[in-house]
Steps between C-alpha positions, in 0.01 A plus 500: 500500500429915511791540247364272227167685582684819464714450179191350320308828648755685291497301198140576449576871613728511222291282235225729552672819477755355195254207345309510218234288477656327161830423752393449848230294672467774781453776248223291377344401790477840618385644190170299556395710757411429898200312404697251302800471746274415747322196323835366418625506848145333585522228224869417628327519921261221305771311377716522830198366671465253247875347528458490898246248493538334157854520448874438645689747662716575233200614291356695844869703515427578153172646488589677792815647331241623268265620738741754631661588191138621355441644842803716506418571127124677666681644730747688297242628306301611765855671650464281805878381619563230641639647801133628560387127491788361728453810763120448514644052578714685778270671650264203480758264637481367836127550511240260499301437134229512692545781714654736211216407245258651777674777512452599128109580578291453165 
């Protein structure tokens, strides 16, 4: 799964850097600005949410497909990689939810 997460990280690496936003739905997406990335990646969390109680699970893989891919999208253009995300899932793993959320603080 981390290599499909890692070619499409470079995809949109080199959409963004080789797009235009006439050619490439990256380009464009990040061309709107953080504001606008990050309403899109909330109106597909909506829709995600929407297909896991309302839909089948074909439509729940989808929206989740989308869900990342406008995630990684925000990320990218806030020049987060995804090996930041995955190392901050190791260090998280083998902890409890409940016992690592406490440990954030507020």
């Amino acid at each position: 799964m981390k290599d499909i997460l890692e070619r499409l990280e470079a995809v949109i690496a080199q959409r963004r850097a080789d797009g235009t936003v006439e050619t490439s739905y990256v380009a464009r997406q990040i061309a709107k600005g953080p504001l606008k990335l990050a309403e899109k990646l909330g109106e597909e969390a909506v829709e995600t949410v929407i297909a896991a109680v309302a839909q089948d699970d074909t439509a729940l893989a989808g929206e989740a497909a989308d869900l990342l891919f406008h995630l990684m999208i925000l990320l990218n253009a806030r020049g987060i990689p995804l090996s930041a995300v995955l190392a901050e899932l190791e260090r998280r793993e083998g902890k409890s939810g409940l016992v690592e959320k406490a440990g954030r603080g507020t």
